[in-house]
N, C-alpha and C positions, 0 to 999 in steps of 0.2 A: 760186382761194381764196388770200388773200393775210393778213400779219396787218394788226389793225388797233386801232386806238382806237374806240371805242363814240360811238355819236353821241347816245347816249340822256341824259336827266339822270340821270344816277348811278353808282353803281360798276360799272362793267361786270363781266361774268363772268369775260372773259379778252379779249383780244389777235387773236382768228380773225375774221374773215369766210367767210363762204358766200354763192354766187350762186345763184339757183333761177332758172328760163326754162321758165314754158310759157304757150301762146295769146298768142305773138307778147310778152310780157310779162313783165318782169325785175324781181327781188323782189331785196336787196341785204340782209343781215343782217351786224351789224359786234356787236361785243363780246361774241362766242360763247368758252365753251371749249375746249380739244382733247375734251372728254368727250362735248359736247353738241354738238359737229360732227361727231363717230365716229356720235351716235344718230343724227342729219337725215340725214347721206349714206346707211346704212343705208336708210331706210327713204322716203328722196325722192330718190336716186341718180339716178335716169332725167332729172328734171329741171334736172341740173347740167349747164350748158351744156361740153363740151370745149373750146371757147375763150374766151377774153372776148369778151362782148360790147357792142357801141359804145352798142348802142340805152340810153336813160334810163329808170336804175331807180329803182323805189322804195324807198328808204331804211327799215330800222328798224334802232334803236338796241338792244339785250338788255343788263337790267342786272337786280342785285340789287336786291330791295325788300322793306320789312315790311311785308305787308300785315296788314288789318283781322279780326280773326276775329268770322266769323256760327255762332252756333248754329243757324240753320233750318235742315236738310237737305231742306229743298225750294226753298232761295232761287233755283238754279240749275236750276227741274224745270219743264215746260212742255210739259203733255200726255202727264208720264213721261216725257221724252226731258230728257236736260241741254243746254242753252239755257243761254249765256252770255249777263248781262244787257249791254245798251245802252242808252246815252243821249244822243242826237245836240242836236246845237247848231245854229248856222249855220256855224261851221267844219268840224265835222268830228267824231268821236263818240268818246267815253269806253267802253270794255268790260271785262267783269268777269268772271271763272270760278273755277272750281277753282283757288287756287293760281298766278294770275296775276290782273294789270291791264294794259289799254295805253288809250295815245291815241295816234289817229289823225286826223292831222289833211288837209284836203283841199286847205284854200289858206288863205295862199298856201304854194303846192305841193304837194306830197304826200308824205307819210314817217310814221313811226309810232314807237312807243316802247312795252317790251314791258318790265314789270316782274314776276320772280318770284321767291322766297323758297327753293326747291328746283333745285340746278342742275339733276339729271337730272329731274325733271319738267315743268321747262321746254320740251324736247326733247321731251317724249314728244307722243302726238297728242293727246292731251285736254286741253293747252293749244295746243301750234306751230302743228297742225295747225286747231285752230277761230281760233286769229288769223290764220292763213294764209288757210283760207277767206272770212273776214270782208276782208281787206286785197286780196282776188282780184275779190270781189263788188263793192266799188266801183272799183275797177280799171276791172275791164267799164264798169258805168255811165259813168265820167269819158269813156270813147272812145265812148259810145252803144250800148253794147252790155251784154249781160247775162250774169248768173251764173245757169244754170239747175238747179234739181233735175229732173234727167232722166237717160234712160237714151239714150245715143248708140250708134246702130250705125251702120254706113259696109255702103251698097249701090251697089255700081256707081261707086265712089269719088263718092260723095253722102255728107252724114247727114241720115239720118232720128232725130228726137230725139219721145222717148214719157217722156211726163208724167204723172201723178198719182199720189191721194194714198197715203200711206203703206200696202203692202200691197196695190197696184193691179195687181202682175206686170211690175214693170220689168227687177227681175232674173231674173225666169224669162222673161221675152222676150229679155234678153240672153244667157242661157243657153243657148235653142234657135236664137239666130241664131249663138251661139260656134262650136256644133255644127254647124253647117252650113258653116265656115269663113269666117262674116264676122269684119269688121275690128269691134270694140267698144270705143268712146271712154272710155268708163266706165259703168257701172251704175248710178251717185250723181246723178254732177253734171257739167255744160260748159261750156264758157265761149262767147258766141256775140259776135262781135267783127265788125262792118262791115268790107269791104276799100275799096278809093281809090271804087272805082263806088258804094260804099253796101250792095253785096250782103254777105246776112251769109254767115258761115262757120263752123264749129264745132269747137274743139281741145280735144283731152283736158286733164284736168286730173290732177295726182298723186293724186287721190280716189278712192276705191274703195269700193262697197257690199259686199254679200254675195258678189259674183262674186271679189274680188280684184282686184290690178294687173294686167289683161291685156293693154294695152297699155303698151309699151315706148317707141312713140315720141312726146314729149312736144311736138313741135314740127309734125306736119304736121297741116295743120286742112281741112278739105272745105267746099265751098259743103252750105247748106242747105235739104233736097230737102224737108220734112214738118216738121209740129208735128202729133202726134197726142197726144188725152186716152185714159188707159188705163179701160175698163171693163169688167171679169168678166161676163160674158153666161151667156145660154145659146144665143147663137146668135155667127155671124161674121159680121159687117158695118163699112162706113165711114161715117158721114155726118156732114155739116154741121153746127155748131154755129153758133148765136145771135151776131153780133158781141158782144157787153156778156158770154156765159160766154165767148167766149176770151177777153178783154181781163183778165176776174177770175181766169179761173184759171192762165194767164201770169203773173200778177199773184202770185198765191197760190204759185209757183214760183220764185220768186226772194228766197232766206230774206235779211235784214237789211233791207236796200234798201228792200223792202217792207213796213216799217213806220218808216222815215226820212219823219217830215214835211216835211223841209226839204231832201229830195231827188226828193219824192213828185210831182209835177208833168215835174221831167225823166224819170223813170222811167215815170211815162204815155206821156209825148210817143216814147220808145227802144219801149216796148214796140207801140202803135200804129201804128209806121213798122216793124218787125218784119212783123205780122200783116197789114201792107196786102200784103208780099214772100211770105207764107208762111202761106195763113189757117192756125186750127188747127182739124183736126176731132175728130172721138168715132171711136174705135177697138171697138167691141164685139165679145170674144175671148173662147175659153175658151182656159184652160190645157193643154188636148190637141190644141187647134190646132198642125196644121204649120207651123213658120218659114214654106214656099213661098206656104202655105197664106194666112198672113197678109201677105207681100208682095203676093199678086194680089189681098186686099180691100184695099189700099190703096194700090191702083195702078200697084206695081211691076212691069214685066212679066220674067217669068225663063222659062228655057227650056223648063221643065218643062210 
């Protein structure tokens, strides 16, 4: 962490930098506070690399701005949940929330620029953290790779990664695999990132659902063993999905991107060459199913 001058267009906050690293991927934040770098280390500590790193980061600039005031209190609301708006281009996309704005642009290059009116709410996660995620998710994409909503567990130093939709039992599968002493990437969200051969792989992200930060290390990523769709049953089984529902609902997992028209074609082409390496199936589980229980319907074999 070094100090710095802000790269952004405007008055920066202050003089700090912060480096964040995780899934292989170096985030570079320049015209922070002492205040607002006390909050990020807090609460993104894990993924502060202990040394510098060579690899090339991605730049954003943190400055003051006056932003526009909206009286809707739904401008920001999408399905009840707060959804920050976007507005993509062919460069690269415009975002808007609570109490901040940035652009982000893709090329030429990649870096970003992060305006807010509140130091310490800048810092906090309901802005750092939803531009963070947004700046993570085409990340992925630019290397062919994706940002998924999903819950990662690590078996057998594999991940298996279970998808759907909101209230499907992602956290309470990652609960009963916690309890058993698996490795869990996160509850939220991962990042799945090709290695030299093409094979994907999958590394936590500093995101956390219900479960918490349970993992600690922000850097070691596993090849990818499963793509399972989560469904509350009344029975326990694995099977097959239709190519065109895994393509949609891969598709339906991967929040910004997948509604970027003007990146919507590569995002096919990543998620396609994914599912040829990894179909996805249908998971049918109840909630009082055994973790063991649920490893042997989907194929994992355990001692037991």
């Amino acid at each position: 962490m070094n100090e710095q001058t802000s790269a952004c267009g405007g008055e920066p906050w202050g003089n700090r930098e912060l480096v964040l690293e995780f899934a292989a991927t170096v985030f570079r934040f320049q015209g922070l506070s002492d205040a607002q770098v006390f909050r990020i280390e807090q609460r993104y500590g894990r993924a502060i690399p202990e040394q510098h790193t060579r690899v090339e980061a991605i730049q954003t600039g943190v400055c003051k701005g006056d932003l526009p005031v909206h009286d809707d209190p739904l401008r920001y609301s999408e399905n009840n949940l707060y959804t920050p708006l976007t507005r993509q281009d062919a460069r690269g996309l415009d975002v808007e929330g609570y109490g901040f704005q940035a652009r982000i642009d893709l090329k030429p290059g990649f870096h970003g620029q992060l305006w807010g009116e509140n130091e310490i709410l800048l810092a906090r996660s309901i802005v750092f953290e939803n531009y963070l995620r947004t700046v993570a998710a085409y990340a992925a994409l630019q290397r062919r790779g994706l940002f998924l909503h999903s819950a990662g567990i690590v078996v057998d130093n594999q991940a298996w990664l279970f998808l759907g939709r909101s209230g499907a039992g992602k956290t309470t599968l990652s609960r009963l695999a916690l309890k058993q002493g698996a490795d869990i990437l996160s509850d939220d969200a991962n990042m799945l990132l090709p290695d030299a051969a093409g094979r994907y792989h999958a590394g936590p992200v500093p995101f956390a659902g219900e479960l918490g930060d349970v993992n600690k290390d922000a850097r070691q990523d596993y090849p990818v063993a499963g793509l399972l769709w989560l469904e509350q049953d009344d029975c326990l089984e694995c099977a097959d999905l239709p190519p065109a529902q895994q393509l949609a609902r891969t598709m339906a997992c991967c929040p910004v991107v997948n509604v970027d028209p003007f990146r919507g074609e590569k995002l096919l082409d990543v998620i396609e060459n994914l599912l040829k390496q990894v179909p996805m199936r249908v998971l049918h589980f109840r909630k009082t199913d055994p973790f063991e229980a649920i490893l042997k319907a989907i194929g994992v074999k355990t001692d037991a």
